[in-house]
C-alpha positions in Angstrom: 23.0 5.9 2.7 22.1 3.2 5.1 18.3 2.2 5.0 16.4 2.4 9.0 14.1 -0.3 9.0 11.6 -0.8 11.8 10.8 -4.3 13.3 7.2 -4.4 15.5 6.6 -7.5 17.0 5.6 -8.7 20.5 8.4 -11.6 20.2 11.6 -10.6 21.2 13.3 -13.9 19.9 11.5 -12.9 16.5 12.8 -8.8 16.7 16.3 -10.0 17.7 16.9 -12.5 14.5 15.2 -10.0 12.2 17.6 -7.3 14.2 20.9 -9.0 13.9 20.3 -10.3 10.1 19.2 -7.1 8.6 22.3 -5.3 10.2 24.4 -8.0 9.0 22.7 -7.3 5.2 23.7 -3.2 5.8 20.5 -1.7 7.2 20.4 0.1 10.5 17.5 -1.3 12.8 15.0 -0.1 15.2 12.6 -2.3 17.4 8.9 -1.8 19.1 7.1 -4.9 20.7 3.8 -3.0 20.8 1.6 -0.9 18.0 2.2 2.0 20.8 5.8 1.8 20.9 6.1 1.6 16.8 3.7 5.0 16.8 6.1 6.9 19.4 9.1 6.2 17.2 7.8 6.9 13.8 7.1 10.1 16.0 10.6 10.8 16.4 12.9 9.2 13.8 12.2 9.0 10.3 11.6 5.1 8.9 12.5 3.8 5.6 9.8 1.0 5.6 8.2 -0.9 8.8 7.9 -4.9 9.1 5.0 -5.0 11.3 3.3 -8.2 13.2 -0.3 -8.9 12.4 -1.3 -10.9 15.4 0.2 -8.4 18.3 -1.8 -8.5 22.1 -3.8 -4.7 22.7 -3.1 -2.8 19.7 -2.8 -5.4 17.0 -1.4 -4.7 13.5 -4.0 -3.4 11.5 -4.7 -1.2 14.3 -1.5 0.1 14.1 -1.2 0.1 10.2 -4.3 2.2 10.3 -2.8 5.1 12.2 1.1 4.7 10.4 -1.8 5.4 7.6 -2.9 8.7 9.1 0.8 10.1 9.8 2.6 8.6 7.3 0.7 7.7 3.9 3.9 6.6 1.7 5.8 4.8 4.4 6.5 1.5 3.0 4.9 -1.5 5.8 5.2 -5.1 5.1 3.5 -7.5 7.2 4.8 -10.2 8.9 1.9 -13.1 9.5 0.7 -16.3 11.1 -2.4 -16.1 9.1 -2.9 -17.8 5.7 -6.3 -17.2 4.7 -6.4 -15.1 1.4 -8.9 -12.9 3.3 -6.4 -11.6 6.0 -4.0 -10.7 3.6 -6.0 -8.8 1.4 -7.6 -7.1 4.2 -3.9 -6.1 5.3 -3.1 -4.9 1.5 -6.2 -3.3 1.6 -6.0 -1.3 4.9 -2.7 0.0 3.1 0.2 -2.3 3.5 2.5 -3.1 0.3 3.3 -6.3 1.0 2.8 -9.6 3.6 5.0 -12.6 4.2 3.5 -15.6 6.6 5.3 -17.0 9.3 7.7 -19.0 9.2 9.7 -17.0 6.8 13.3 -17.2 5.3 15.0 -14.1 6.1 17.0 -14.2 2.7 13.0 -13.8 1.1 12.6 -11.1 3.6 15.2 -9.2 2.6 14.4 -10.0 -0.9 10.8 -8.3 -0.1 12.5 -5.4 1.5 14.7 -4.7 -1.3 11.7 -4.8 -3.9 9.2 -2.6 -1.8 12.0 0.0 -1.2 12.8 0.5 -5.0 9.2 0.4 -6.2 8.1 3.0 -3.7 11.3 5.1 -4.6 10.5 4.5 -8.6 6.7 5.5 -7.6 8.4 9.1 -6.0 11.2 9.7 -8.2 8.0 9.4 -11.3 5.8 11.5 -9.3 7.6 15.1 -7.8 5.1 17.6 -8.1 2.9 16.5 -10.8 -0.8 17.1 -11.2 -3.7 15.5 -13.0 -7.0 17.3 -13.4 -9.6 15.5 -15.6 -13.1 17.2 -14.8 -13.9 17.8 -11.4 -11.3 15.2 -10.2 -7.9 16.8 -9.3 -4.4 14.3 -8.3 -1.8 15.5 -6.7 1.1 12.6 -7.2 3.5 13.8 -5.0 1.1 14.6 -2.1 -1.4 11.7 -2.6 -4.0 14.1 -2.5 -7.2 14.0 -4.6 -9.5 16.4 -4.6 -13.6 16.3 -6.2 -15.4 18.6 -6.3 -13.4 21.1 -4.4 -13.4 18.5 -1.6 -10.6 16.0 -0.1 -11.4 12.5 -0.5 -9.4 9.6 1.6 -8.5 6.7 -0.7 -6.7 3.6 0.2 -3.1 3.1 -1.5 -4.4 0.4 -4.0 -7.3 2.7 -5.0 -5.1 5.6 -5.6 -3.1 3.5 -7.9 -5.5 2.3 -10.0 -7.0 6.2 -10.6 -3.6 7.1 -11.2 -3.2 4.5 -14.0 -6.5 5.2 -15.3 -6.5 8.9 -15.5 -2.7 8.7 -16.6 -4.0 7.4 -20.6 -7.7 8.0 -20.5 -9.5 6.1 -23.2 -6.7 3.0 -22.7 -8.5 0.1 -21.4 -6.8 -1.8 -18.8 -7.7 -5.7 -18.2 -8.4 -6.6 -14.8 -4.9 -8.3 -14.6 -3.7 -5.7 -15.6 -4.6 -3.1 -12.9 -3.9 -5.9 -10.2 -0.2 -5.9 -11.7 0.1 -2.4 -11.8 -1.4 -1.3 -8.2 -0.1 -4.8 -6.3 2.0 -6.3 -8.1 2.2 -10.1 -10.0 2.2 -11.7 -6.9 -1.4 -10.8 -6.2 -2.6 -11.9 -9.8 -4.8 -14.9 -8.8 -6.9 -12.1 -6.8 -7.7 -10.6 -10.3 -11.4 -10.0 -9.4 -10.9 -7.8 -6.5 -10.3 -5.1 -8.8 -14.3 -4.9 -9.4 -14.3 -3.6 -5.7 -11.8 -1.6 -6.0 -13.4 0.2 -9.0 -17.0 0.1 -7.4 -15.9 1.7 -3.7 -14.1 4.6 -6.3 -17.0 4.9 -8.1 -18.7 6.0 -4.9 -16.1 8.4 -3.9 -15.3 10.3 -7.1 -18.4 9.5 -9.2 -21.7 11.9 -9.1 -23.4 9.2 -10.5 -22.0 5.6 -9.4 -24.3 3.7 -11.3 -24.1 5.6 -14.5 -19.8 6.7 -14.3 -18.6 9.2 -15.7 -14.8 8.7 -14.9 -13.8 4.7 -14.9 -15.9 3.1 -17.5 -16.3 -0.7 -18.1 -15.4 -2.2 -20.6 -17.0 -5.4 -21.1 -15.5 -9.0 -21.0 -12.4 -6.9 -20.8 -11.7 -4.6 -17.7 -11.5 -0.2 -17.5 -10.9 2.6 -18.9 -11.0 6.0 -18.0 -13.6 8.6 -19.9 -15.1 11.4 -19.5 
């Protein structure tokens, strides 16, 4: 079955060579030039993955990745963008995104991206159907991307919901930082190693009753995590 693939950019020139090379490559192809317009057809047709612009006038694209969030948690969105500071990107793989390439781009690597994003999202829900993990007062629902403490919803972002996931999966493992970066953003994102800490420190605060002293994702130091409890 024939992939639909989503192109948001305010460029026409841009949407029109993404358009006519991805339906070329075998995907069917729909186009927004605004966050709006993307939002109003996600509404009504169903999306295999988005390639949405950062850098967009009015609603810009972490606006609009923000509410694709809300609707659509598992929705595979890479971004396309003119920024290269580390900073933006993270912030866009942070806010939920799987993946970024910067502008100028090659549309063989695009493709190349696509292809990757679709089969580890499809890997993540073929692994997942309706298990559940329950360690304590924490409670994961893998198919749903729900998790529950203490009887109450908490929002995570995608690469904090992997990194629970991994932990909670084998408790008493320990995972090196490079590890956890492989495992919820793949080996392209290695050199960002470190940004695991904040990762584990803002779930700390969600899931924890006690940050400072956790119960649930332990360090392990000069090493990385582990789950306890």
């Amino acid at each position: 079955m024939k992939k639909t693939i989503c192109i948001v950019d305010d460029e026409q020139k841009i949407r029109e060579m993404v358009h006519s090379y991805l339906i070329n490559e075998g995907y069917d192809v729909r186009e927004a030039g605004s966050g709006e317009e993307a939002l109003q057809l996600l509404e009504k047709e169903n999306m295999d993955l988005v390639l949405l612009d950062i850098m967009m006038p009015g609603m810009d694209g972490y606006q609009t990745l923000r509410e694709i969030r809300t609707i659509q948690k598992k929705l595979p969105v890479i971004l396309l963008t003119a920024k290269t500071d580390e900073f933006d990107k993270l912030l866009g793989l942070e806010m939920g995104a799987d993946d970024y390439i910067t502008k100028p781009f090659s549309l063989r690597e695009l493709v190349a991206r696509m292809k990757a994003v679709l089969r580890r999202t499809q890997s993540d829900d073929r692994d997942r159907e309706e298990e559940v993990i329950v360690k304590g007062n924490v409670r994961i629902n893998l198919s749903t991307y729900e998790v529950i403490v203490q009887n109450e919803p908490i929002s995570l972002t995608p690469t904090e919901f992997k990194i629970l996931v991994t932990l909670f999966q084998k408790p008493g493992r320990v995972y090196s930082r490079l590890q956890l970066m492989n495992i919820a953003m793949g080996e392209i994102y290695a050199n960002y190693e470190r940004s695991i800490d904040t990762h584990v420190s803002n779930l700390r605060k969600k899931i924890e009753e006690d940050p400072a002293n956790p119960k649930y994702i332990q360090t392990v130091y000069g090493i990385g995590y582990k789950c306890g409890g």
